[in-house]
N, C-alpha and C positions, 0 to 999 in steps of 0.2 A: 502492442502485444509484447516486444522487448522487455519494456517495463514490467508489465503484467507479469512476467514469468520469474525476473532474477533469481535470487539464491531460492525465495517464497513457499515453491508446491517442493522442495526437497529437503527443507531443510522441518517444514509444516506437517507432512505426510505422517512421520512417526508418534507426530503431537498427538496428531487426532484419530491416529487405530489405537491407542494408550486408552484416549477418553473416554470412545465408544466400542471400545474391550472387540475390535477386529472389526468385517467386512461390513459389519452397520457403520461405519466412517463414511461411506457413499451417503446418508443422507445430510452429514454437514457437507458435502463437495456439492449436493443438490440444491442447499436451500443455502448457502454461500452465490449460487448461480444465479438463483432466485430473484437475490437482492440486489444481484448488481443488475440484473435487466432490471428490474423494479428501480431502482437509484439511477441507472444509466438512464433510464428518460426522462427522468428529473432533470439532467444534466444536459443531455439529448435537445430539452426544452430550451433552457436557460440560456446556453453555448450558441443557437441557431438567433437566438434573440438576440443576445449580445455577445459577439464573437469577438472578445478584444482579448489581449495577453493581461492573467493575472485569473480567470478560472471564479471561483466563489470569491478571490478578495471583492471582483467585478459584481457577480451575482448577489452577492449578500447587500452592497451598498442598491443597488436597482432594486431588491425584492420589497428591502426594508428601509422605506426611502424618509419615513417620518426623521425629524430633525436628530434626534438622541439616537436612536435607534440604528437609521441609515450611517451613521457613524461610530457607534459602539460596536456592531456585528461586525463591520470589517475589521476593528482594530482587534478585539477578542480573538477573528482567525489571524492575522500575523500573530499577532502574541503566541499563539497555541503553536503556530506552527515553528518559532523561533527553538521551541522545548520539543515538541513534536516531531522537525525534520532531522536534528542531533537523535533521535529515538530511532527512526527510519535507516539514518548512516549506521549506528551501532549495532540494527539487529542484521544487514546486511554482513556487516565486517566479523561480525561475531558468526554467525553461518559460514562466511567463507575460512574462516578460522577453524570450523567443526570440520569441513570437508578438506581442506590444507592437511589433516591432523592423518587425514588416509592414507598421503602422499609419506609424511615423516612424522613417526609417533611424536606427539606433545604434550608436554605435562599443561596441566591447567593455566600454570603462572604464561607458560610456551604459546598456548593460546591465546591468551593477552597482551601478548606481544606483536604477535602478527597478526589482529586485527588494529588496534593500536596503532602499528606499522603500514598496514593496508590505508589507514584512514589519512595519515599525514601524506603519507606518499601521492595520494589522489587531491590532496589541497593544494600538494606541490604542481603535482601539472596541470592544476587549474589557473596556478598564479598566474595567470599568464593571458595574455588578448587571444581569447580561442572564439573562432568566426562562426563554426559550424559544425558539427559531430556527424552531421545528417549523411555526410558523403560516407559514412561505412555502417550505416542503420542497414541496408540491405543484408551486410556481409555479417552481420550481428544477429540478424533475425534468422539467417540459415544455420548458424550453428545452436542459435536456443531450438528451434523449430526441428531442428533437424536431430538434436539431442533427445528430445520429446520422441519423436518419431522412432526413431532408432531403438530406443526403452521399449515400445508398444511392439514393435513391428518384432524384437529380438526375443517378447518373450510367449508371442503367441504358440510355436514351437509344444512349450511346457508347461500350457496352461492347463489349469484343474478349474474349471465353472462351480464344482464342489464347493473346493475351498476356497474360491474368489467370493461366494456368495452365501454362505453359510450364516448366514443371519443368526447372532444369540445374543440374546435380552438377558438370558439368565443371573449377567454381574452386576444388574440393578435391581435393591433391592423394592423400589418401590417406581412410578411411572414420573413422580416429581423427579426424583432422582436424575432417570434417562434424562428428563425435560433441560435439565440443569447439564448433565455432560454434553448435550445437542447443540448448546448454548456458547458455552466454552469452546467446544471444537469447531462450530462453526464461525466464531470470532479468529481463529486460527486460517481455516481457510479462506476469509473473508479476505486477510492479510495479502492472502495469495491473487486474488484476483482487483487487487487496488493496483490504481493505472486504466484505467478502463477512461477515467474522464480528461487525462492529460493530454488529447488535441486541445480539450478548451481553453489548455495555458497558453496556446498558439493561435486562437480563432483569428486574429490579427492578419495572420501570413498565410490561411485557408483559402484556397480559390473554393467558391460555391459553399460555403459554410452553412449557409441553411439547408442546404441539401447533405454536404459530406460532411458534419460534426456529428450527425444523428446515425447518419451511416457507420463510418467511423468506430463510434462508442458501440453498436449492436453485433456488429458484426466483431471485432474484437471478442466481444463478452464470449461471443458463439464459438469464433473459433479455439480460447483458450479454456472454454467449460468444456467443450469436444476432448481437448488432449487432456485435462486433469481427470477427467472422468474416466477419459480410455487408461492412463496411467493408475489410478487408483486400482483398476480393476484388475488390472494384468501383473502388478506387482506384488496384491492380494493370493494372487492363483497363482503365482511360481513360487513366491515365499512364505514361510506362515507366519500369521499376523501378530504370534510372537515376539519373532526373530523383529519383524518389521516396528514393531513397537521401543522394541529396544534397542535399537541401532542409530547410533549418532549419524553413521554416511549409508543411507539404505541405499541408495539409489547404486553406488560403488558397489556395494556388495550383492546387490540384482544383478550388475555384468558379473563381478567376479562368479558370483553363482551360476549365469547363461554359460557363460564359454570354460568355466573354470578354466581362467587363466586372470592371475591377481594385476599381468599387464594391462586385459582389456579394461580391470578397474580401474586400472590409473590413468587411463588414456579418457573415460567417462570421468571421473574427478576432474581434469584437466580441464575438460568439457565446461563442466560445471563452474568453474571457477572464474573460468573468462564471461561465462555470462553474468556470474555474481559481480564482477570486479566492472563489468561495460555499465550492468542496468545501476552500480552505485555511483559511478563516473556521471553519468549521467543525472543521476537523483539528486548528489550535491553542486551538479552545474545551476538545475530549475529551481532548487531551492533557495538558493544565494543570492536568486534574483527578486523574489518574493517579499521581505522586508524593504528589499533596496529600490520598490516601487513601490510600495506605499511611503516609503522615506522621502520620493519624488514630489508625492501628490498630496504631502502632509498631513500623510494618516497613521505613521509611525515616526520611531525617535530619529528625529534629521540627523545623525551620526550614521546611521546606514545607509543611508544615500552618497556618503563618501564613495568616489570611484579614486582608482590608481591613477598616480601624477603621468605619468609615463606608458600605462598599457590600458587604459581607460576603462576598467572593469572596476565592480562593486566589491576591492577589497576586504572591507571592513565587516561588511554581512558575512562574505564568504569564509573570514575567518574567524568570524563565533559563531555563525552557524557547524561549522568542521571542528572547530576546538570543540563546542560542548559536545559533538559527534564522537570526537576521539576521549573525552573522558565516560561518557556513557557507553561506549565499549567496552574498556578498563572495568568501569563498575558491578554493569549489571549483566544477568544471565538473560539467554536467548528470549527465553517462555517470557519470562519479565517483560522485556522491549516489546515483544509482539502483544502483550493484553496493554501495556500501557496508550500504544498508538494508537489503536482502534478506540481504546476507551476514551481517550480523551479526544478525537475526533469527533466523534459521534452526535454529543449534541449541541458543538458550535456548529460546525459544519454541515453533517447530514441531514439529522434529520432539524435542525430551526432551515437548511433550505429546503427542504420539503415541503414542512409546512409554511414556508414564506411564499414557495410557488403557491402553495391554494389557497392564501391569503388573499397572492396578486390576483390569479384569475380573477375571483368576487370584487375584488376592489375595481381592478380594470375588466369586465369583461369585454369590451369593445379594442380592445388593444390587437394590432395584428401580432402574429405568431406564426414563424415561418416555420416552425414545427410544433404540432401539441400532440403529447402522449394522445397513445389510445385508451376510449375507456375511462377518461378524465372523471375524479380525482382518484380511483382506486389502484393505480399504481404508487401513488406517492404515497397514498396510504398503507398500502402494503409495507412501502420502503421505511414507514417512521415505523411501522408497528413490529417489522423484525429487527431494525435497530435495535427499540427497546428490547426488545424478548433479548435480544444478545447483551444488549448492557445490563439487565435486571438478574442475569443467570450467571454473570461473572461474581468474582468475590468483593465483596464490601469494598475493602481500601482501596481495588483499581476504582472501582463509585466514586469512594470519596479523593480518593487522587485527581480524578477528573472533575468532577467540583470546585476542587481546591485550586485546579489550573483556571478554571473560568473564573472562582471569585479571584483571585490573586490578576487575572486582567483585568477583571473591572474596578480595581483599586488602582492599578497601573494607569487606566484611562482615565479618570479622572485627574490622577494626579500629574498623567502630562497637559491636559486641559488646561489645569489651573497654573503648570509652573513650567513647563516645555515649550508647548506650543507657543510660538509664532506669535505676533498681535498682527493685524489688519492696519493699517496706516491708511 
């Protein structure tokens, strides 16, 4: 749930009452919720079957086990994710950079610097043999949780149900239209609740993992749709969706406007910052390790299996995955990182394991399964077919960008095949 939350639903919120013109944003918070139950039991599934460290690298080789195949979809997700997880650090450092910017006005360039700054500075204290985070994940999750909380609770006081829910269609001029902002905004919020399947990167270390990977993934989803749902609603009703739409720090200026007092906004900034600055600490810990196991198991380029002479860590991933991290901060705007990551996710990852889960089922139906969705196969279907609806309603070039990252890996794969790889002796 740490994950789940970072810089995500604050720095997202403003994206998507823009898109869908005020308090109709609740139905991309709904069908963003949707998907992750829908995808969580995809994952739910897969994770209780094979609970090993490594998540879809794991799942994508088991699902798609034919000889080409079972070895091109795992290397296609490292690949995606080497360009993908630099996407994840930069839209992070870049948000926390929006909301820094409350604390001391910054010019744009100013901004680029302290995300920038933010991102080396966290490769820095990664350098290093780090055993475990896990010992202050409690004390991390009370101040995301309790930040959340604190938003809901502070503004029920000056809530207007009016103006929280005043439904209007009227800024679209036709119902393709809507279809099309519903689409976009809810790729926005979808951003916000990614993290919902990261126990599976740990099935490994899970006591009872057919029982508590499924738990885990549902019960998160539940609790984090609970708070973005209560938060959209209450910040709708104190503020108007205006204001909310155009405001780089909403959330800051929701306290500043509860208590008028610009302290309590910066004490809520502050807030905010450490959960951005923990859940990215964290992001490019899990990440750095992801090329440097498949580099192990010779499914990526044996250069990232390099660990440090001296503090025994996966320097070499850690430092191109953080390098391209820290120039893709530099480079691009927020909006940007958050459509490119979803879109190019989507259909290495998502939805081909979707349909690779009801591939397996028919192929193996006699296989035990210490957890199967309910309802089989129409959740998974649900989860390919709002994928697409969110990939088809984005703009062309995020399409072909994400395209262009799967063919540019399957050119990469072959060509480590033929001139990389290893020979068998």
């Amino acid at each position: 749930m740490i994950d789940m939350v970072g810089i995500g639903p604050f720095v997202t919120l403003p994206i998507i009452v823009t898109l869908m013109h005020g308090p109709a944003s609740i139905l991309a918070w709904l069908l963003g919720a949707l998907l992750a139950y829908m995808d969580g039991m995809v994952w739910a599934e897969l994770g209780a079957k094979w609970p090993q460290a490594g998540g879809s690298y794991v799942f994508l080789q088991k699902i798609f086990n034919g000889k080409k195949l079972g070895k091109m979809m795992p290397f296609l997700f490292i690949w995606q994710t080497t360009i993908q997880a630099p996407l994840v650090i930069a839209s992070g450092a870049i948000g926390f950079s929006k909301y820094f910017s409350f604390l001391v006005p910054l010019t744009d360039i100013q901004k680029k610097m302290v995300s920038g700054t933010l991102v080396l500075l966290l490769i820095t204290l990664l350098y290093r043999n780090i055993k475990s985070i896990g010992k202050i994940s409690v004390f991390l999750w009370i101040i995301t949780g309790g930040t959340i909380l604190w938003l809901i609770i502070s503004g029920l006081g000056s809530f207007n149900a009016a103006q929280a829910f005043d439904f209007n269609f009227e800024g679209f001029d036709s119902s393709s239209l809507l279809f099309v902002a519903l689409g976009k905004s809810s790729l926005n919020a979808v951003y916000s609740y990614l993290g919902y399947y990261n126990v599976c990167h740990l099935g490994g270390e899970i006591k009872e993992p057919e029982k508590n990977i499924p738990k885990s993934i549902l019960i998160s989803i539940t609790g984090i749709a609970i708070l973005y749902l209560a938060m959209q609603t209450v910040v709708l009703g104190v503020l108007p969706w205006q204001q909310v739409a155009g405001s780089e720090f909403v959330v800051s200026e929701y306290f500043e406007h509860i208590y008028n007092s610009h302290l309590i906004g910066q004490i809520a900034t502050v807030l905010i910052l450490i959960i951005a600055a923990s859940a990215l600490f964290a992001g490019i810990l899990g990440y750095s390790r992801i090329p440097y196991a498949a580099a192990l198991n010779g499914d990526f380029f044996s250069v990232f299996g390099k660990v440090h002479p001296k503090h025994r860590f996966p320097h070499v991933s850690l430092l191109v995955i953080g390098g391209i991290g820290f120039l893709f901060s530099l480079l691009f705007r927020l909006g940007e990182v958050i459509t490119a990551i979803l879109m190019m996710r989507m259909l290495v990852q998502f939805v081909s394991q979707a349909a690779g889960l009801i591939a397996w089922h028919y192929r193996k139906p006699d296989i035990a399964r210490p957890y199967k969705m309910p309802l089989f196969p129409i959740p998974a279907l649900l989860s390919i077919a709002i994928w697409l609806f969110i990939f088809f309603s984005n703009d062309t070039r995020y399409q072909l960008f994400a395209v262009g990252i799967i063919s540019s890996g399957v050119i990469a794969y072959y060509i480590r095949e033929k001139y990389f790889k290893p020979q068998s002796t």
